[in-house]
N, C-alpha and C positions, 0 to 999 in steps of 0.2 A: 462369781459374786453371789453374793446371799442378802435380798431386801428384806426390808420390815417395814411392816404397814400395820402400827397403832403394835398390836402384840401380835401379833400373825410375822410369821417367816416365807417369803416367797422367793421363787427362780434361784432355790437352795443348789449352792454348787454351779453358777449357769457360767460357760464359754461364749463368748461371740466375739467376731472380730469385722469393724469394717475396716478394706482398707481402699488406698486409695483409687479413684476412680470408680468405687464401686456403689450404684445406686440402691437402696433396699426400702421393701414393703413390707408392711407387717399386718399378718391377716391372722384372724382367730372369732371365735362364738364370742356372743354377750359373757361376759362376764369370766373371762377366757383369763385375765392380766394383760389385756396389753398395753393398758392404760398406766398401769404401776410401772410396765415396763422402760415407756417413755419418760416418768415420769424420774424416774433412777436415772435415767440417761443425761436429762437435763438439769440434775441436779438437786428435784425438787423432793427427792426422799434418800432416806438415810440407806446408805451399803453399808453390813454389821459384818460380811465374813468378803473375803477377797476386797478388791477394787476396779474400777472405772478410772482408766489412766487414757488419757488423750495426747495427742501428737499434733494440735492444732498448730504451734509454733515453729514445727520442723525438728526440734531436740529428739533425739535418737532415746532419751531417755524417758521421755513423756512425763505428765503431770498429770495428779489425784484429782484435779480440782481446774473449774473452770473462770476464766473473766469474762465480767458483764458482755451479756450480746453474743458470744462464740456460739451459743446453741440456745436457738431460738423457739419455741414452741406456739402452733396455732392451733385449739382446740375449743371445745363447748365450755368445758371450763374456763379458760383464759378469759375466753367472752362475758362469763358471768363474773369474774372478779372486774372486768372493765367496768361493765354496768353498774353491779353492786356499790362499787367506789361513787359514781357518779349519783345514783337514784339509790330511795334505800325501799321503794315498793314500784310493783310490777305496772300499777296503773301512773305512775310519773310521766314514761311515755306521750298520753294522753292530757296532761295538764298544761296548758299554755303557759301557764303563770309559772312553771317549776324548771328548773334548771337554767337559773342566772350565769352560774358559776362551771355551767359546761360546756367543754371546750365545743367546736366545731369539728369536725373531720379535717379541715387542711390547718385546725390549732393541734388538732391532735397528730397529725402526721408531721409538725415541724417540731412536736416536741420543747418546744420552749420554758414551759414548766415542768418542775421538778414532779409533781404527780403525774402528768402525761409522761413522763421517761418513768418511772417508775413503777405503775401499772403494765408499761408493755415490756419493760427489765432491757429498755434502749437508753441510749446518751445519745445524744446530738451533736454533742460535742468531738465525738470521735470519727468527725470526719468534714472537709472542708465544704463549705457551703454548696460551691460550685457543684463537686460529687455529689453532695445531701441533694439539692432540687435536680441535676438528673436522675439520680434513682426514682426522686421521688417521683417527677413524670413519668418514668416508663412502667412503671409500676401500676400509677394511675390508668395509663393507656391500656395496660395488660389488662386490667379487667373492668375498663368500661365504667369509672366511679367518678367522671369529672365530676356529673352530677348532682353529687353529693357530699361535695368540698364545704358547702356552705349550711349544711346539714348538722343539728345537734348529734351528738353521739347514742344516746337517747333514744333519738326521735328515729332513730333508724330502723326498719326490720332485721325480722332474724337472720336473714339471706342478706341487706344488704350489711348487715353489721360482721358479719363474717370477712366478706370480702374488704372489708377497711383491715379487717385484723389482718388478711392475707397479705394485703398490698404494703402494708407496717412491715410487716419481715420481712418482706422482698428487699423493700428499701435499704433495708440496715446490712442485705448479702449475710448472712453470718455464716462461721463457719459449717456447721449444720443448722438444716431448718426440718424442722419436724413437723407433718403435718398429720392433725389427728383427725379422721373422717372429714377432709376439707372440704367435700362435697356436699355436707348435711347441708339441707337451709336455701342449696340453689334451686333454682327454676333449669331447665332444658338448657338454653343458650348459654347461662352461666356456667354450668358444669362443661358443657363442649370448651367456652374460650377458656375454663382454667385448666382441662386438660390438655387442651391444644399449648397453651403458654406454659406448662411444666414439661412436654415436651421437648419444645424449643427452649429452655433452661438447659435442660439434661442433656439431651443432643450437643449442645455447645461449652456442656460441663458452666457453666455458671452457675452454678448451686449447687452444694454434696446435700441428698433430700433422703430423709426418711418419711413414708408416707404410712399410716396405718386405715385399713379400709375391711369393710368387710364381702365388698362386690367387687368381681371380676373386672370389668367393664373401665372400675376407676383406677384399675392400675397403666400409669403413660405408659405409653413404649419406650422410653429411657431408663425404665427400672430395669437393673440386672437382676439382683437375688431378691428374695422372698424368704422371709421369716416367718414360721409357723406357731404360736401358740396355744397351748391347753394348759388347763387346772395350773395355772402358772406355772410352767416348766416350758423351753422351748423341744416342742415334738420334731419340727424336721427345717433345713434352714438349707439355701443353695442356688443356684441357677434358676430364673424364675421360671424357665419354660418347664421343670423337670418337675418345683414344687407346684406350680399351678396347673400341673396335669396328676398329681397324686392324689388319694382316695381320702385325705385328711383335708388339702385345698377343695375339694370338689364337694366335700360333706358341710363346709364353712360358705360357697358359694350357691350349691345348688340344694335346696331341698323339694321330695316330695310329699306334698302336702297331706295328700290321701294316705299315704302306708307309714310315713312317718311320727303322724301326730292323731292322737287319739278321739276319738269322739269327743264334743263339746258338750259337756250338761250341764247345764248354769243351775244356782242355788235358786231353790223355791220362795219366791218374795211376791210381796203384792207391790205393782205396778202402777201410779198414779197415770192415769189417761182421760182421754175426753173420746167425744163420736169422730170417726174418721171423719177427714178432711177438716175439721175447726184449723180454722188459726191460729197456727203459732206464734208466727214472727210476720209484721207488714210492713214494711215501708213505704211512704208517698215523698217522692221528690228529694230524698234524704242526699245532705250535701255536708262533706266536712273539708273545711280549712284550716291551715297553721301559717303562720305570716303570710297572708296572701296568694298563697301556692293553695290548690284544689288536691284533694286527697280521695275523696270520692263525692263525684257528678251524679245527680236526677236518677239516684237507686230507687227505682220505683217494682217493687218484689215481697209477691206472698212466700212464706212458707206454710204449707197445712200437718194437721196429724197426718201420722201414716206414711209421709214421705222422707224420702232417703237423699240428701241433698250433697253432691259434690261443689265443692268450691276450688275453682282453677284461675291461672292465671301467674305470669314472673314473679320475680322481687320488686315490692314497690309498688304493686297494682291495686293497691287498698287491703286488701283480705283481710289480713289481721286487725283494723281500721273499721272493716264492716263485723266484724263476730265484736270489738271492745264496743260498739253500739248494743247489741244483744245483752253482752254480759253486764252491763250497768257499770262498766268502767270509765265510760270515755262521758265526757261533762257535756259535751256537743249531743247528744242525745234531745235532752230538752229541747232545742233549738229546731229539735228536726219532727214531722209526722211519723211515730214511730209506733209501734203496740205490739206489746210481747203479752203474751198469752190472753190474748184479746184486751190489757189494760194498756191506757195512751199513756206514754212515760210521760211524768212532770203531773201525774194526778193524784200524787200524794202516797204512793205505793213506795215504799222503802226497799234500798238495793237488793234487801238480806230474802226480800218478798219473791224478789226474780230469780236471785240465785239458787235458792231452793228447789228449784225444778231443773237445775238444767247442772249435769256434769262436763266436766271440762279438763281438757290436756292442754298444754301449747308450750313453749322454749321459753316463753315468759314466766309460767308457774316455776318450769322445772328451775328455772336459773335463780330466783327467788325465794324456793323454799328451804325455811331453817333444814340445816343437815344432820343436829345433834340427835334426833329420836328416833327409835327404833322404827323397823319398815312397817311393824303392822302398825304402831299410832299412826305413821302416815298418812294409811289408809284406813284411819279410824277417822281421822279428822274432814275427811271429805260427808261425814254425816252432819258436821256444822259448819261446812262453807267457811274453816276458817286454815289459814297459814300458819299452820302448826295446831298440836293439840292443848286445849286451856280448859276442857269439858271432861268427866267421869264420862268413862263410857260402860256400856252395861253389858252383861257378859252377852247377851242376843247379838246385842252391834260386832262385839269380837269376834262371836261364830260365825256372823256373814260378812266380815271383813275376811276372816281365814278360808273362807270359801271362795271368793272369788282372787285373793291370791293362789290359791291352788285351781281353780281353771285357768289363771295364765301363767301355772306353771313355775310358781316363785314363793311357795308357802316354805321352802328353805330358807327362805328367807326374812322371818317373822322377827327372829330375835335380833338380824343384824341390824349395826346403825346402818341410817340412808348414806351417812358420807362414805360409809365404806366400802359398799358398794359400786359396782359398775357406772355409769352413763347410762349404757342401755337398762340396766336392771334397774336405775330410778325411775325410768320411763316407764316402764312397766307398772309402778310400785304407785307412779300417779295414774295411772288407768286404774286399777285397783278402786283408788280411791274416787275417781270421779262415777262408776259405777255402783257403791256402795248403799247408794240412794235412791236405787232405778227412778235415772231423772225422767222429767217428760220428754228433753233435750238434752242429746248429748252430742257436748262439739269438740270434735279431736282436731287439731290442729298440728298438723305432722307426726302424728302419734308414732310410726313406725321410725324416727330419726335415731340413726346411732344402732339400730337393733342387726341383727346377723339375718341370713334368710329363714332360717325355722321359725325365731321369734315372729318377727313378718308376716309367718304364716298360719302363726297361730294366732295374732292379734284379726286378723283378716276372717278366721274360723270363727273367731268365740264373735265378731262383730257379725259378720250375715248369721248367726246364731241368734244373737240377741234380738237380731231385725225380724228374724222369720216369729220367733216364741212370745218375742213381746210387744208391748204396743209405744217403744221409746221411736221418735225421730232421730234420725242424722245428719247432722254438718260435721261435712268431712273435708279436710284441704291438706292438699301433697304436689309434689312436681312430680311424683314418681307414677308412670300410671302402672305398674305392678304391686303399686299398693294401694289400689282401688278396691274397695270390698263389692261383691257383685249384687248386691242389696241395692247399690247406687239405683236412686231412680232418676234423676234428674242432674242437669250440672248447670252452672253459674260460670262464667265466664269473665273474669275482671280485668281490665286493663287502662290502666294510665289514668285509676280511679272511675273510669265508668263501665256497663255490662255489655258486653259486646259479644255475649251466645247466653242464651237459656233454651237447653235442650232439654227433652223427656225421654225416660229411658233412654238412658248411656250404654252406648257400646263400647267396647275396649279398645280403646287407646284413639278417641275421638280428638280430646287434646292432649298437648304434650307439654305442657308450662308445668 
């Protein structure tokens, strides 16, 4: 088979066969195709030379084409078209008043309306009640979301919003289920019980799974073969023990950081700062609610110049809740003792005032930013704080936008549009941008999600780079602690909306949320 993506030709000529019984993972670098690859599988891109013929029905003669639900897909995308449909900006989330008309998580998992089935490319109707609510419990039970039955879709984090999507395709069994980096987004516990509960799928053959990953660690032990990826073309494909021990799986899982990746030298700019230790961010007694549920309890928490701040903690435990307070998104601010850059929010200081200082990554940007403009206005537009580019920008701005996409290794990528691009490589392409302005804060919020180990390692370089050269702070939040930058000076602990550790100088792998 031979795709096409926009006018690009990919996996020209490409053979694969799964057959029955057979589980497979698909591992490859950022920006490697395995995304296009999936994405042909299910249907969602054009095959121009050969075909994609399926045997889902048992016919010895198979079929070009698929019915609703036989191959189901969970990804970061899939996520962002659920959202997008429902909210049409990133700060909704936070708006009490917004999202009348959005379903619930057990509206959205009964599928009843015709946009909820449509959005997840489910019917409800194709299977009797009885089966629909057991699936649908045991699905719920797999991964620990009763909690969140009565939750807007919305109003959910990244991690727990993933896992509704996972538990949606459980429910429906389809005939393949594709999972794209299913892991992104979870906290510790959640990745154990849904690698434990794809285990126990595959062990018992209950599911035919395609999982696509770029870490060793997340592939279950029910997967037989392993699929290899480069420059879209599949490099080596087979028995997983045989490809996950070759020098192409090993180069995709393990990198060294030292001999592989080159010196860090960031573009010469002037640096907005203050005298070590001022205030950046204060809180006193800061409390946020949504229908009468507590989201975060008695945050009483300096941040100063000069410090390096982790933020830890599950799905759910406030985090992204406490940074939309910082970033002048969430409306509950006012309500609370708050001062960001030594000004008390609600004293007449306009959003556009705060955001000017501070760069920013997180699953909410990415999944909300227009796709049509090429990668470098992307990161042109992080000079005016704004969601998409509407400003001339001057040719100074383009030289220091093209500079810091070439220290993180992506100025090949100036001309491409953002949609056409990778997952990982727009993540990248918003670091970029949130850098562009050396803020006085900058807050990454899973920056490393979706990315391979090199990139990983080189986000984690050019960051204790920045920390050592210049005078920017950091809020940093991951579950992963190998993607801690060693700059970390201090860590925050959140849980069940209150602070339950505030450490100094962080050692390695103190927590593991």
């Amino acid at each position: 088979m031979t795709i096409r993506v926009k006018n690009r030709l990919c996996f020209a000529g490409t053979n694969w066969c799964l057959h029955e019984g057979e589980q497979w993972a698909v591992i490859g670098s950022t920006g490697s195709g395995k995304s296009i690859f999936i994405k042909a599988l299910g249907g969602r891109l054009p095959v121009v030379h050969g075909q994609i013929v399926n045997f889902f029905d048992g016919s010895s003669a198979g079929r070009p084409y698929l019915h609703q639900g036989e191959v189901i897909t969970v990804s970061a995308e899939i996520q962002r078209e659920v959202l997008q449909r429902y909210a049409v900006f990133h700060q909704a989330r936070w708006q009490s008043t917004e999202g009348d008309d959005v379903p619930t998580v057990k509206e959205f998992f009964a599928g009843n309306r015709v946009d909820d089935r449509i959005i997840s490319k489910t019917d409800s109707t194709s299977m009797d009640e009885q089966t629909a609510s057991a699936r649908r419990e045991e699905a719920i039970a797999l991964l620990g979301i009763g909690h969140l039955l009565n939750r807007k879709v919305t109003h959910l984090s990244n991690g727990e919003g993933r896992k509704v999507l996972l538990a949606r395709a459980l429910m429906q069994s389809p005939k393949l289920l594709i999972l794209d980096d299913p892991f992104s987004g979870l906290d510790s516990d959640s990745r154990k019980m849904l690698i434990n509960s794809l285990t126990v799928l595959l062990e018992h053959r209950q599911q035919r799974l395609l999982l696509v990953t770029s870490r060793e660690e997340e592939i279950p032990d029910g997967i037989t073969h392993v699929l290899g990826i480069a420059d879209h073309h599949i490099v080596v494909q087979g028995e997983k023990s045989a490809v996950c021990a070759s020098p192409f799986a090993q180069g995709v899982f393990k990198t060294n950081s030292v001999t592989e990746i080159k010196d860090i030298h960031l573009p010469e700019t002037d640096w907005s700062t203050c005298p070590p230790g001022t205030p950046l961010v204060e809180f006193q007694n800061a409390c946020v609610s949504y229908q009468g549920v507590n989201v975060l309890q008695d945050i009483t928490w300096t941040m100063k110049q000069g410090e390096h701040w982790a933020i830890r903690g599950p799905n759910g435990a406030g985090k992204s809740t406490l940074l939309s307070l910082i970033l002048a998104d969430n409306p509950q601010v006012y309500a609370n003792d708050v001062k960001i850059f030594g000004q008390q929010r609600g004293t007449g200081e306009s959003i556009w005032e705060i955001k000017q200082h501070i760069g920013w990554v997180a699953p909410e940007i990415h999944m909300y930013y227009p796709r049509r403009a090429d990668c470098l206005m992307v990161v042109c537009s992080g000079f005016f704080d704004s969601v998409g580019l509407y400003q001339t920008v001057t040719p100074e701005q383009s030289q220091i936008a093209e500079k810091w996409m070439q220290v993180l290794g992506i100025d090949g990528l100036s001309d491409r549009s953002f949609q056409e691009v990778s997952l990982g490589e727009q993540r990248l392409v918003l670091l970029a941008r949130a850098l562009v302005k050396q803020p006085r804060l900058l807050i990454l919020d899973e920056p490393c999600q979706g990315l391979d180990s090199l990139n990983r390692s080189r986000i984690l370089q050019v960051l204790d780079a920045l920390c050592r050269q210049t005078p920017v702070s950091l809020l940093y939040v991951t579950h992963h602690n190998d993607e801690l930058p060693q700059s970390i000076t201090h860590v925050l602990h959140l849980e069940k909306g209150r602070m339950k550790i505030v450490k100094e100088e962080k050692k390695a792998g103190e927590c593991n949320t």
